[in-house]
LOFI-175632 format. One line per 3 residues: number of its first residue (from 1); their letters; for each residue x, y, z negated of N, C-alpha, C. Coordinates in nm, 3 decimals, padded with zeros to 5 digits, always signed. Layout:
# residues N
NUM> a> X:Y:Z:X:Y:Z:X:Y:Z; ...
# end
This chain:
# residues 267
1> xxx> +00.085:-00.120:+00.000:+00.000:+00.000:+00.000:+00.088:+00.125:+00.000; +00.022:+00.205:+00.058:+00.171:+00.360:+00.066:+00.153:+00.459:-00.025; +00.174:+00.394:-00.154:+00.166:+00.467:-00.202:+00.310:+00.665:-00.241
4> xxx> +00.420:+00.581:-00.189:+00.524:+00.631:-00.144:+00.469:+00.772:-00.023; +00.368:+00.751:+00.041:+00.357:+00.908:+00.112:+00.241:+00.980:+00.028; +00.203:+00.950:-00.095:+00.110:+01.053:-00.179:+00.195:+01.106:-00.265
7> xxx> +00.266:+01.200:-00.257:+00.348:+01.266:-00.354:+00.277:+01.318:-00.498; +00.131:+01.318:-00.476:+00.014:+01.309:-00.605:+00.060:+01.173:-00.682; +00.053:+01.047:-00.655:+00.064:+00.953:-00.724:+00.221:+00.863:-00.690
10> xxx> +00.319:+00.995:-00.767:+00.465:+00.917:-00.783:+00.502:+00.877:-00.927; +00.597:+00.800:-00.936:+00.618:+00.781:-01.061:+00.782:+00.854:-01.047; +00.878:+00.902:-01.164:+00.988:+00.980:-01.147:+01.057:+00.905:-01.299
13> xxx> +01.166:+00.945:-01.267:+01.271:+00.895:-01.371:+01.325:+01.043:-01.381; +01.284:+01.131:-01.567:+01.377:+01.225:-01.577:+01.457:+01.199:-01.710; +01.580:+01.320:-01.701:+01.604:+01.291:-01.854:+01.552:+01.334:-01.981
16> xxx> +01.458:+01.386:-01.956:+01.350:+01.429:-02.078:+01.241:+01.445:-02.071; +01.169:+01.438:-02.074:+01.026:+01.521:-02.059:+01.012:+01.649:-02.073; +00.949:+01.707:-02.011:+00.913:+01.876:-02.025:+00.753:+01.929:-02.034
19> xxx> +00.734:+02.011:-02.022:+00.577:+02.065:-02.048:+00.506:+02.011:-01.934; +00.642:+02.066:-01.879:+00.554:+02.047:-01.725:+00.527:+01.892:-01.645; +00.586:+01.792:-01.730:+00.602:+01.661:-01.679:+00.427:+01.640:-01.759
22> xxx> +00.445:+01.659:-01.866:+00.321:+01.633:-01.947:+00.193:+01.695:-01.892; +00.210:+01.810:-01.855:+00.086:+01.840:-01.771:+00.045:+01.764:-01.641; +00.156:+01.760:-01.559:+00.122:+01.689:-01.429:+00.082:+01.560:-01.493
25> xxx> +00.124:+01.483:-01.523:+00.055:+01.353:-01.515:-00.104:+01.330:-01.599; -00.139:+01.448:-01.708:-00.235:+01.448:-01.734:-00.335:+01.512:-01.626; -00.309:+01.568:-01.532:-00.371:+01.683:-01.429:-00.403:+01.543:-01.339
28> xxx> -00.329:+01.459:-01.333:-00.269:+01.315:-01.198:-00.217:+01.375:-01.121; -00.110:+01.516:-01.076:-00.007:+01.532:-01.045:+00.078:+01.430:-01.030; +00.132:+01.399:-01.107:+00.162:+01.242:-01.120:+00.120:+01.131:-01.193
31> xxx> +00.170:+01.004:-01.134:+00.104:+00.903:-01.189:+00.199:+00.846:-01.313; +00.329:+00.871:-01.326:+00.437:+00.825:-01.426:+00.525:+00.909:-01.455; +00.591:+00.952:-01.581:+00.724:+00.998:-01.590:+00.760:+00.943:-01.674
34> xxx> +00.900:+00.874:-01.670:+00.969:+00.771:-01.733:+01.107:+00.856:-01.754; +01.166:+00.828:-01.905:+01.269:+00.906:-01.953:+01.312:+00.776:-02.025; +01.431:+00.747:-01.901:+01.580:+00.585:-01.974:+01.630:+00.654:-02.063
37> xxx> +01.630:+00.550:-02.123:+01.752:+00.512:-02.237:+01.694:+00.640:-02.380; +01.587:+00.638:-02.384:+01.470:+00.758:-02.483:+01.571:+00.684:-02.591; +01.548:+00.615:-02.679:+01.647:+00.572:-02.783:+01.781:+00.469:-02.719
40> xxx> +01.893:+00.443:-02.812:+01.997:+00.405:-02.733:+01.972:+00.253:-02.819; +02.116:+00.185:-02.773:+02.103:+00.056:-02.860:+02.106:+00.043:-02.981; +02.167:+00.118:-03.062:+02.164:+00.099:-03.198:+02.076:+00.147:-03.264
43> xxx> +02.014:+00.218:-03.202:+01.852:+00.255:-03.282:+01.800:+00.150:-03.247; +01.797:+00.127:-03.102:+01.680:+00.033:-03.089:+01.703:-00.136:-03.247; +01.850:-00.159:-03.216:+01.886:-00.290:-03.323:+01.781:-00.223:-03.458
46> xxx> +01.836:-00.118:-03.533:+01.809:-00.101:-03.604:+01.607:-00.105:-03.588; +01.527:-00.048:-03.560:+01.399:-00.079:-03.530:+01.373:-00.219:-03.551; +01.428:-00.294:-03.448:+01.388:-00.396:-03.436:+01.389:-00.497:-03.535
49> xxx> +01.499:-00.448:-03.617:+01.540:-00.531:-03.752:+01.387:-00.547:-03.833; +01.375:-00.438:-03.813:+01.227:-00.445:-03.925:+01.126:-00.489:-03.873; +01.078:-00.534:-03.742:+00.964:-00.634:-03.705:+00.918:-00.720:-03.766
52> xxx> +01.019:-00.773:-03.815:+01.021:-00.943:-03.859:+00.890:-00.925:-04.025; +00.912:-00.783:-04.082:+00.845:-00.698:-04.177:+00.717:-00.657:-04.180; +00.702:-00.625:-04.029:+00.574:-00.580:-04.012:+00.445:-00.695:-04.025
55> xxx> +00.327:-00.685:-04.083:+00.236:-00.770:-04.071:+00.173:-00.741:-03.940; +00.177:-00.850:-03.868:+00.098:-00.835:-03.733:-00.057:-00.969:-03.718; -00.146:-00.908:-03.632:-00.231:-00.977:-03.589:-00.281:-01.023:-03.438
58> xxx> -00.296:-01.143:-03.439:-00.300:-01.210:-03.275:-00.405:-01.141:-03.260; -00.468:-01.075:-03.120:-00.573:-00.986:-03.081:-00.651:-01.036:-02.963; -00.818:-01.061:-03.008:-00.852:-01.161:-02.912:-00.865:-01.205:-02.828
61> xxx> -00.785:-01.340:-02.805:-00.734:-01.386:-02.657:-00.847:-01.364:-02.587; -00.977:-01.363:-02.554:-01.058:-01.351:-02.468:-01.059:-01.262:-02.383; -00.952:-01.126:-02.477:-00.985:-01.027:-02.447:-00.842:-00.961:-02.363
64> xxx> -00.689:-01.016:-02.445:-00.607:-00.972:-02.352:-00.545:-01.082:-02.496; -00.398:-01.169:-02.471:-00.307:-01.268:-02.533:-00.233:-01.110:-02.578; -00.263:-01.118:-02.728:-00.142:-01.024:-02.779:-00.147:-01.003:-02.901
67> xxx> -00.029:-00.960:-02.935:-00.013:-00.943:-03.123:+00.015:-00.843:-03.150; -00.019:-00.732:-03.230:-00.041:-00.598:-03.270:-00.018:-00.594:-03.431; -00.007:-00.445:-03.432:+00.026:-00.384:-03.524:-00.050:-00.273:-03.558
70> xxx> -00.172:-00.213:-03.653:-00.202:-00.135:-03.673:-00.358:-00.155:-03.589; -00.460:-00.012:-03.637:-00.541:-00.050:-03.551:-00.631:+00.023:-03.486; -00.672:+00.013:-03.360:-00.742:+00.103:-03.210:-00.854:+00.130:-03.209
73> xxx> -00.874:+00.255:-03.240:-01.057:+00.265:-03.229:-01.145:+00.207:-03.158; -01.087:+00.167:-03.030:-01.168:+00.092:-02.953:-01.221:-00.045:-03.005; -01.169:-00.076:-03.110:-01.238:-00.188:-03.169:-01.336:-00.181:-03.278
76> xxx> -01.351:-00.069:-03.322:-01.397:-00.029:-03.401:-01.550:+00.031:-03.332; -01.579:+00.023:-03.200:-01.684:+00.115:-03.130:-01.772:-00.003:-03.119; -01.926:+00.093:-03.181:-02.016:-00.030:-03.132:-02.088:-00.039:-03.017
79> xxx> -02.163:-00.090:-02.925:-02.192:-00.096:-02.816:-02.293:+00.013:-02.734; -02.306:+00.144:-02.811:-02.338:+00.240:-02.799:-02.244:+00.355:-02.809; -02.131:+00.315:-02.835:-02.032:+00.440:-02.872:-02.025:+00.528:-02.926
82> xxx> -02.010:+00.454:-03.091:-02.043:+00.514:-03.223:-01.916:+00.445:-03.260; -01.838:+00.505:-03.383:-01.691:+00.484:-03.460:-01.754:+00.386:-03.554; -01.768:+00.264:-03.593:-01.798:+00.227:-03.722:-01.679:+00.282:-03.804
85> xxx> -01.684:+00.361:-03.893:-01.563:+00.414:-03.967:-01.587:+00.338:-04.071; -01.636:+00.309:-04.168:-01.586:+00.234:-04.308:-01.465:+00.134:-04.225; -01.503:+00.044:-04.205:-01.405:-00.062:-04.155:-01.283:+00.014:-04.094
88> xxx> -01.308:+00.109:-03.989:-01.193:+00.171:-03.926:-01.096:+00.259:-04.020; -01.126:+00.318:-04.126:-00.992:+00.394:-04.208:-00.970:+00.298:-04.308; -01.001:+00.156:-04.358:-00.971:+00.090:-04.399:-00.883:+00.005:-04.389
91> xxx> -00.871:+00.003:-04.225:-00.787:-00.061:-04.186:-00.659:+00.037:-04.123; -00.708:+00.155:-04.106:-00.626:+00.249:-04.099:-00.518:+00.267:-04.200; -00.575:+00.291:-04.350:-00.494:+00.346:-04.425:-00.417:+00.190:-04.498
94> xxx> -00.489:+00.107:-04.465:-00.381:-00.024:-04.489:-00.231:-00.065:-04.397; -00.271:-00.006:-04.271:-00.171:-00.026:-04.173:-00.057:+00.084:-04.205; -00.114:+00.232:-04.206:-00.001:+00.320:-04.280:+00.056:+00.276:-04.421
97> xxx> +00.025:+00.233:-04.522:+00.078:+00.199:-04.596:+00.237:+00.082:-04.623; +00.146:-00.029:-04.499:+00.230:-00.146:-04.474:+00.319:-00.097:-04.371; +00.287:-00.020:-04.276:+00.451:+00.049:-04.230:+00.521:+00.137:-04.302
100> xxx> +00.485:+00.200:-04.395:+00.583:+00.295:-04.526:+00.676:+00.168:-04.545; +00.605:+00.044:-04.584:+00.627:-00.076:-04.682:+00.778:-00.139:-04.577; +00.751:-00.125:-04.422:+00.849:-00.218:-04.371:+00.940:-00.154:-04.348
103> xxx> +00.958:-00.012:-04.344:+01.046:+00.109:-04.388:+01.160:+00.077:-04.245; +01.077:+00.122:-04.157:+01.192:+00.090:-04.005:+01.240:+00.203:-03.971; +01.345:+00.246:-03.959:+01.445:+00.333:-03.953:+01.539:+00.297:-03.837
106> xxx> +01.552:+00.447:-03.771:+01.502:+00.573:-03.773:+01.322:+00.492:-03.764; +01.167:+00.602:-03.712:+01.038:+00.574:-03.692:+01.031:+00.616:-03.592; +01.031:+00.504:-03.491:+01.002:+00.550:-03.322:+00.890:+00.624:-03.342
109> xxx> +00.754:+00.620:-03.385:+00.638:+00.724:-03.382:+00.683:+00.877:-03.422; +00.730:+00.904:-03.532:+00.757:+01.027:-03.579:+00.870:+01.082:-03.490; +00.955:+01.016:-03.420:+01.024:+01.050:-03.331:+01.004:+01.126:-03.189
112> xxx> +00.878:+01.006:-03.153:+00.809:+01.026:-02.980:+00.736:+01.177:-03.026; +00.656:+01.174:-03.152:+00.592:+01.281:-03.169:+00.669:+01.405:-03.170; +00.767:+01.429:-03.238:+00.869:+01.548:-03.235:+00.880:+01.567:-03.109
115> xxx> +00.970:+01.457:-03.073:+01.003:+01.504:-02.894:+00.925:+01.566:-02.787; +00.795:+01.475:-02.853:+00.686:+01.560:-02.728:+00.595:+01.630:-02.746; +00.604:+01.702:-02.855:+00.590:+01.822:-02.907:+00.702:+01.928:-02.880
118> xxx> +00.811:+01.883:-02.900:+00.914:+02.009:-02.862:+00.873:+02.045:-02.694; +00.848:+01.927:-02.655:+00.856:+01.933:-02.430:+00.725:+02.047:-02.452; +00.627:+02.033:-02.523:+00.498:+02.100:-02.476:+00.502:+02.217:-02.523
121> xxx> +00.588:+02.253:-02.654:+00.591:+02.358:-02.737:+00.509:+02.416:-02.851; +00.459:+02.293:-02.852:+00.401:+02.303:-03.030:+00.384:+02.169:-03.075; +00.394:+02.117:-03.190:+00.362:+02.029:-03.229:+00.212:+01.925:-03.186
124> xxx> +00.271:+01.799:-03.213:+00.176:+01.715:-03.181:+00.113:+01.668:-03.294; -00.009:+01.681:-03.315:-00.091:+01.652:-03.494:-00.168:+01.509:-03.423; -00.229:+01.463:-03.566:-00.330:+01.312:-03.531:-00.443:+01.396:-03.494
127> xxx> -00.502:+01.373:-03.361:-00.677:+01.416:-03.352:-00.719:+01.364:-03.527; -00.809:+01.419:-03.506:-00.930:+01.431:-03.652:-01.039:+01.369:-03.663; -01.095:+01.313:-03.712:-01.272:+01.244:-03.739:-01.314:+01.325:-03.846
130> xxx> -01.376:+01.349:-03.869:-01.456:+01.460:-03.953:-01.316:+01.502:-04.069; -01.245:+01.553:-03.988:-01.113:+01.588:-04.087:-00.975:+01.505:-04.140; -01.033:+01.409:-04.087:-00.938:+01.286:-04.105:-00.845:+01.289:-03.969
133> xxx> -00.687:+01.276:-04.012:-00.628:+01.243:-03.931:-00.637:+01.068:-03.881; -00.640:+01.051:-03.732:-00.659:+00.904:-03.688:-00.511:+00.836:-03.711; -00.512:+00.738:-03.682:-00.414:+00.639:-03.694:-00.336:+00.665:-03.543
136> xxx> -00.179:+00.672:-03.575:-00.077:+00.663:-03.477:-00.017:+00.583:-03.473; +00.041:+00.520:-03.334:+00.143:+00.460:-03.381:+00.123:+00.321:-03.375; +00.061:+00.222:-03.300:+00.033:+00.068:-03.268:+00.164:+00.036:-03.262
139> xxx> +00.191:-00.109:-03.250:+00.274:-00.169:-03.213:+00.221:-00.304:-03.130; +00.250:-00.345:-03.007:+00.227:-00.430:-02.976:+00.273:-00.532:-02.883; +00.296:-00.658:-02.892:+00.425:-00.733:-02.801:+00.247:-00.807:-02.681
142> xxx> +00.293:-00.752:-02.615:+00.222:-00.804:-02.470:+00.292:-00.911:-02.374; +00.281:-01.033:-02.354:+00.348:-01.140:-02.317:+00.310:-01.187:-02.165; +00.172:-01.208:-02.207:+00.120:-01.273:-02.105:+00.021:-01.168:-01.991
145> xxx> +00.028:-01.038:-02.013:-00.016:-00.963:-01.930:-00.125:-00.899:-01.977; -00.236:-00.818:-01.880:-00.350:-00.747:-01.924:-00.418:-00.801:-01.827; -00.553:-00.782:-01.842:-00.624:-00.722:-01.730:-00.680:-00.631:-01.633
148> xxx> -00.713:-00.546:-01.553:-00.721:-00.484:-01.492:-00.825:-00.402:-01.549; -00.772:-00.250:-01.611:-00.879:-00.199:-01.681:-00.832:-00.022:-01.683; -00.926:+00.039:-01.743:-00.837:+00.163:-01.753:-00.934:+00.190:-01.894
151> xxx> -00.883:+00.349:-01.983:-00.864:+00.394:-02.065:-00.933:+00.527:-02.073; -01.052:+00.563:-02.119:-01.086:+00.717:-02.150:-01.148:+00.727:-02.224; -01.115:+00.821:-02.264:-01.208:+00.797:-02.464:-01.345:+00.949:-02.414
154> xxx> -01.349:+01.002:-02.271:-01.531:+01.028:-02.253:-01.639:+00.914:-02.236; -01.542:+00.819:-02.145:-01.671:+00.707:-02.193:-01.660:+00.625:-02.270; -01.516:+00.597:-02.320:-01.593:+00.533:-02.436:-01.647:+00.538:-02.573
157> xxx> -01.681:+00.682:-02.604:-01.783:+00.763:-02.664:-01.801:+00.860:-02.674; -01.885:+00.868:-02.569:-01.984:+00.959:-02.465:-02.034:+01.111:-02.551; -02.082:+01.035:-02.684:-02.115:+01.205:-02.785:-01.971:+01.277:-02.825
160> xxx> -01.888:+01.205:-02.795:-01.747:+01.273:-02.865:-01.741:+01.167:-02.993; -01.621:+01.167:-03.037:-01.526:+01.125:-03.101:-01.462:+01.226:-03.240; -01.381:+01.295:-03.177:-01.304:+01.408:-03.290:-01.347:+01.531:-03.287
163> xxx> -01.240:+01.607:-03.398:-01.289:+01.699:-03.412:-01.219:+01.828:-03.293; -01.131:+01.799:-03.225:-01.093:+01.870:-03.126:-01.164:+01.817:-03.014; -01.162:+01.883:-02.885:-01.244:+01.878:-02.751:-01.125:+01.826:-02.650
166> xxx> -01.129:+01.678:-02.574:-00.995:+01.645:-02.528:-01.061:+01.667:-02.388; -00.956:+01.728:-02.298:-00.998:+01.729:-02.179:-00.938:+01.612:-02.062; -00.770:+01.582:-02.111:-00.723:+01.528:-02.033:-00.640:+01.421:-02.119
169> xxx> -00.649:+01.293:-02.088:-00.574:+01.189:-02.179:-00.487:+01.087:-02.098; -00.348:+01.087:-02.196:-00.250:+01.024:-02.119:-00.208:+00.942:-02.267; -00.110:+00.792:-02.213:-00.073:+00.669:-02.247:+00.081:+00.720:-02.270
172> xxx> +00.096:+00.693:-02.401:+00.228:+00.714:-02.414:+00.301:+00.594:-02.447; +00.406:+00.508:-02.388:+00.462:+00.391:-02.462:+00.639:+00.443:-02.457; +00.638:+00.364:-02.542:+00.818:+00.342:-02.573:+00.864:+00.209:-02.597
175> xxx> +00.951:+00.132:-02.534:+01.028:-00.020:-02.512:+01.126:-00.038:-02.636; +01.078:-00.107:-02.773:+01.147:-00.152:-02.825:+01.230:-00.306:-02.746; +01.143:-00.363:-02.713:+01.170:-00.496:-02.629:+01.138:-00.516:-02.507
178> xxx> +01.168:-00.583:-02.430:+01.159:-00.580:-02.279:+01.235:-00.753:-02.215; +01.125:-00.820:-02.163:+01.138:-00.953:-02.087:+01.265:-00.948:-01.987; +01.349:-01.005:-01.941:+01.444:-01.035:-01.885:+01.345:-01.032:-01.693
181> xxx> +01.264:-01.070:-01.728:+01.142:-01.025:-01.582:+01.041:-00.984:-01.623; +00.939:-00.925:-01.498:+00.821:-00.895:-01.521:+00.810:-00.791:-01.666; +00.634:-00.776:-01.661:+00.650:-00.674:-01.801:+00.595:-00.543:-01.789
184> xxx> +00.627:-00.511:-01.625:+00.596:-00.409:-01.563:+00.444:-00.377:-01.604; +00.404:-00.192:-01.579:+00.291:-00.194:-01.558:+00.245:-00.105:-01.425; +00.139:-00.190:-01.354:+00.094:-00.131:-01.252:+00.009:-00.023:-01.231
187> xxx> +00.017:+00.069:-01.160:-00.127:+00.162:-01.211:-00.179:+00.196:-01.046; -00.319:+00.231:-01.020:-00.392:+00.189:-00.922:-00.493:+00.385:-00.905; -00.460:+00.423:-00.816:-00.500:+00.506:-00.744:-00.672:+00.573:-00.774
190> xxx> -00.711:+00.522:-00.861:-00.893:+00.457:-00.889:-00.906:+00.479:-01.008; -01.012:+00.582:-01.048:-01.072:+00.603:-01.155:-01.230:+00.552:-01.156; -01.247:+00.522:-01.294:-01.393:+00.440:-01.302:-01.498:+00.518:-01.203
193> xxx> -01.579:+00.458:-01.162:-01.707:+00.497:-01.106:-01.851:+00.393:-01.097; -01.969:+00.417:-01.126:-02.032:+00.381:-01.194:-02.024:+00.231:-01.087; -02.006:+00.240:-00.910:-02.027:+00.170:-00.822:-01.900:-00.002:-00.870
196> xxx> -01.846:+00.017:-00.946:-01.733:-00.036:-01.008:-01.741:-00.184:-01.042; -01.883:-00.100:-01.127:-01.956:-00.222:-01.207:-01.960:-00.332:-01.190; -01.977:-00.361:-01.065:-02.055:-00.481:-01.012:-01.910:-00.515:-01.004
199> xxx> -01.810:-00.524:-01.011:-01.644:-00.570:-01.075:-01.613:-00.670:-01.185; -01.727:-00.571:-01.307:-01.695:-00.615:-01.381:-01.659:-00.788:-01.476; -01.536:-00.740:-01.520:-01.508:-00.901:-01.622:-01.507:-00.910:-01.722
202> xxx> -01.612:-00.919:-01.802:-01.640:-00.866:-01.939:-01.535:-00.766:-01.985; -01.412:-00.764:-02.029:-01.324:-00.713:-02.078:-01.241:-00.620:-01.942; -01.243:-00.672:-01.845:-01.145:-00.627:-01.728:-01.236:-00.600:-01.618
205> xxx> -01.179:-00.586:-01.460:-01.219:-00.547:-01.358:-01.183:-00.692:-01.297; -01.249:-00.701:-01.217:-01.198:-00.798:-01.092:-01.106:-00.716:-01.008; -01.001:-00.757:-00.906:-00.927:-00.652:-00.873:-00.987:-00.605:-00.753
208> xxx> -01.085:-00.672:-00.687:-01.142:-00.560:-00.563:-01.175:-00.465:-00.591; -01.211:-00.399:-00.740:-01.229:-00.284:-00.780:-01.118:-00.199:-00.734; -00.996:-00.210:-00.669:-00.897:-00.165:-00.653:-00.870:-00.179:-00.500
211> xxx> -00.916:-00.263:-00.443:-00.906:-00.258:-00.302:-00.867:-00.140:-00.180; -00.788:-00.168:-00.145:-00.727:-00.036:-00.043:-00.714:+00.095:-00.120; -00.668:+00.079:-00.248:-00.662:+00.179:-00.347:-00.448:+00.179:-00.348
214> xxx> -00.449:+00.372:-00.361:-00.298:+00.322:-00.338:-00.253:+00.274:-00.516; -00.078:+00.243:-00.483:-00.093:+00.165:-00.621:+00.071:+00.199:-00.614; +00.134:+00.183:-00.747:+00.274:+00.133:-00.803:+00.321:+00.093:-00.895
217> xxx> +00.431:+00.003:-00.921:+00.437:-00.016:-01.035:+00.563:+00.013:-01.158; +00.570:+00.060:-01.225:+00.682:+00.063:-01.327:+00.725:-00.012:-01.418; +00.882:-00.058:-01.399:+00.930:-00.168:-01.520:+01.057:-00.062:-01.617
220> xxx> +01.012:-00.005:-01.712:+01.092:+00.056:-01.781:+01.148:-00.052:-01.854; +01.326:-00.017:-01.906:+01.392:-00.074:-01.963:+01.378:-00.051:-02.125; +01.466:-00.179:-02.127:+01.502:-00.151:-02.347:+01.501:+00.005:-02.337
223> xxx> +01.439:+00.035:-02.503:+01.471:+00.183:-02.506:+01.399:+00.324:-02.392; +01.336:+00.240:-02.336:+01.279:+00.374:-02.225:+01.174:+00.411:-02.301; +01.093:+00.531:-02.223:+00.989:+00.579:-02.268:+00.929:+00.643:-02.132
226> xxx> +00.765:+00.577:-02.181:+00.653:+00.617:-02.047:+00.578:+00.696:-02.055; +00.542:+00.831:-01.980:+00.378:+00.846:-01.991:+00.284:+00.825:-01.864; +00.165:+00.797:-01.866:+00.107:+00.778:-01.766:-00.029:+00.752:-01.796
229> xxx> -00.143:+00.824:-01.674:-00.317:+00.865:-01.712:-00.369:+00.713:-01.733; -00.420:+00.708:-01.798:-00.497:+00.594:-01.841:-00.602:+00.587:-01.794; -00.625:+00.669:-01.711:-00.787:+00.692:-01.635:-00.768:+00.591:-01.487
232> xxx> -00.635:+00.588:-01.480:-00.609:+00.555:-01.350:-00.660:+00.356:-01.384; -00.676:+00.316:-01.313:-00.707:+00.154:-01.360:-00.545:+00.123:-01.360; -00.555:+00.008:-01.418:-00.363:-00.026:-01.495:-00.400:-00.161:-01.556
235> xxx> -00.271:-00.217:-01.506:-00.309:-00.363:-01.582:-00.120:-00.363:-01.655; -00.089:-00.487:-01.750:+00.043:-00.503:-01.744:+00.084:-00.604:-01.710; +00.172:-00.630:-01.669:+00.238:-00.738:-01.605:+00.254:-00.855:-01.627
238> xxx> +00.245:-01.032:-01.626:+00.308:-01.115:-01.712:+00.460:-01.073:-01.752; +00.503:-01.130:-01.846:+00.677:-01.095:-01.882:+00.724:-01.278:-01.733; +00.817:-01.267:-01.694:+00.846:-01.359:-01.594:+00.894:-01.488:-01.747
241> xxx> +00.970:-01.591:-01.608:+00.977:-01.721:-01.750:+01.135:-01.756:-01.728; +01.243:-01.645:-01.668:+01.364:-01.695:-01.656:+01.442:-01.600:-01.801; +01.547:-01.706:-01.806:+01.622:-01.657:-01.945:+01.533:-01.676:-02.070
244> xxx> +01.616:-01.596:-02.194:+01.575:-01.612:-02.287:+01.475:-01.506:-02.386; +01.501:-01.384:-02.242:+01.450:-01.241:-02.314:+01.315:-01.223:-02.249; +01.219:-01.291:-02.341:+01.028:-01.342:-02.340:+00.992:-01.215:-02.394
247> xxx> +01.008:-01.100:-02.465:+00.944:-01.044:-02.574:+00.923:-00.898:-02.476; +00.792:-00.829:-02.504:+00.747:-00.734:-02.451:+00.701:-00.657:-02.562; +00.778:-00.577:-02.642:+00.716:-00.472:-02.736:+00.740:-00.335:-02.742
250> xxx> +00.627:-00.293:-02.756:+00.591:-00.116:-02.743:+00.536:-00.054:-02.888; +00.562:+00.006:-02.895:+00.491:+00.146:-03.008:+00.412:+00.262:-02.848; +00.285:+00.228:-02.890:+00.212:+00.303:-02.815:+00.064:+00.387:-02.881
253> xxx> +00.072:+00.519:-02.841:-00.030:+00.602:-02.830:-00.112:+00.666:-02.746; -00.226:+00.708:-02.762:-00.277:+00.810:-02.632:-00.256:+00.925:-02.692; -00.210:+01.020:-02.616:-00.192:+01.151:-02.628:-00.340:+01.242:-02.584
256> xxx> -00.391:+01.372:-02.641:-00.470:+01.405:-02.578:-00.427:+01.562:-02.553; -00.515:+01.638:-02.443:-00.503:+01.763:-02.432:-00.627:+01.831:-02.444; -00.628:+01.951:-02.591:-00.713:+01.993:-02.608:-00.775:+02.117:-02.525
259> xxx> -00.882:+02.127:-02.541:-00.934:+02.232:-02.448:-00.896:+02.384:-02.542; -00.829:+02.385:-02.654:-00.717:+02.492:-02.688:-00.567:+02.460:-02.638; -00.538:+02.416:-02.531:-00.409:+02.393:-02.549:-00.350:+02.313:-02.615
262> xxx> -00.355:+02.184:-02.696:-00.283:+02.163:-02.808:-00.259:+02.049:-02.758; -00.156:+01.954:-02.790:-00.154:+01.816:-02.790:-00.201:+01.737:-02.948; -00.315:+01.611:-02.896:-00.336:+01.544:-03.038:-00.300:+01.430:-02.998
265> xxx> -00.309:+01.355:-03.105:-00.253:+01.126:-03.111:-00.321:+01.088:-03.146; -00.381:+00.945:-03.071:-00.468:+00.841:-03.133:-00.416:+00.683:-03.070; -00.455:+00.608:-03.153:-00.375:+00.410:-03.138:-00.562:+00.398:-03.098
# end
């Protein structure tokens, strides 16, 4: 697919992020900006040391094969697109606690957040629920791939959500670990539309939803860092089955852009 002559949907390798990287790809200016080697190796060792610390949970295979850390509003939404919150800051403020507890040093989250707050020029805060800062900061080793889906928190609750007004929302990940193959994630030219539907796989898209849609894909390394619209449909990759390096793990957030200007975080 050519996607190579839409200069709208490129993906770029810089050495930092800037305001302006963060705007374009929330605008879909672009579809990726990827900044190598975001932490080096000895941060990354050090991080990684503390995994083994973290309490994690298998997340249901029906739905995508994966083990996580912390936890996503989207699970928390009931089939009308309402927050059940008791359950959700419960499990919120248990997950912050138990990462104080596994004490991983340096904190890739408090890190990504500084950084991309300095690129935009003000700080990046947690969006809010009736005053409550949300949960940042997932962790999750993705092995066996995704399905074909995309990401927007207008539909998936439609009255609103927080207490800021998000206009434009982008996927932020960072590569503690990375498969020796595969791993990649693809992202697809195609934002939801209601005609879609008839796609649907309970959890995912069938991929003709994507058909003659342009497309590319990105395999960031150990230590990189991604952003990219989540509106766009996106699946992730299997990790391949050569060698010994199987493990696919990210610390990932959505970033949002408020209709003041501001950048907020939500898992």
């Amino acid at each position: 697919m050519p996607s190579a002559l839409d200069p709208s949907f490129s993906a770029v390798n810089v050495p930092a992020f800037s305001r302006q990287h963060i705007a374009d790809v929330a605008a879909g200016d672009l579809a990726a900006v990827c900044v190598p080697g975001f932490f080096d190796r000895p941060t990354l060792d050090s991080m990684t040391a503390a995994l083994p610390r973290l309490p994690t949970v298998d997340y249901r295979p029906v739905r995508v094969a994966m083990t996580r850390f912390g936890p996503a509003l989207n699970d928390f939404r009931t089939p009308d697109g309402v927050l059940r919150a008791e359950p959700y800051w419960a499990e919120a403020e248990a997950a912050e606690r138990r990462w104080r507890e596994a004490d991983m040093q340096p904190d890739p989250t408090l890190i990504s957040l500084e950084v991309l707050g300095k690129a935009w020029g003000s700080a990046v805060t947690a969006a809010t629920i009736g005053g409550r800062p949300a949960f940042v900061g997932m962790m999750r080793e993705i092995n066996a791939g995704t399905l074909l889906h995309y990401d927007d928190i207008h539909l998936e609750y439609p009255d609103g959500l927080f207490d800021q007004e998000i206009v434009q929302q982008l996927t932020y990940n960072v590569y503690l670990l990375v498969p020796d193959e595969g791993g990649g994630t693809s992202l697809w030219q195609h934002r939801w539309e209601a005609a879609d539907d008839v796609h649907r796989l309970r959890y995912g898209y069938d991929p003709r939803v994507v058909d003659g849609c342009r497309t590319l894909t990105v395999a960031p390394g150990r230590g990189d860092a991604l952003l990219f619209n989540p509106n766009h449909y996106h699946r992730v990759l299997p990790n391949g089955t050569a060698g010994d390096g199987l493990r696919r793990v990210t610390v990932t957030f959505f970033l949002g852009v408020t209709a003041t200007g501001e950048l907020v975080a939500w898992s």
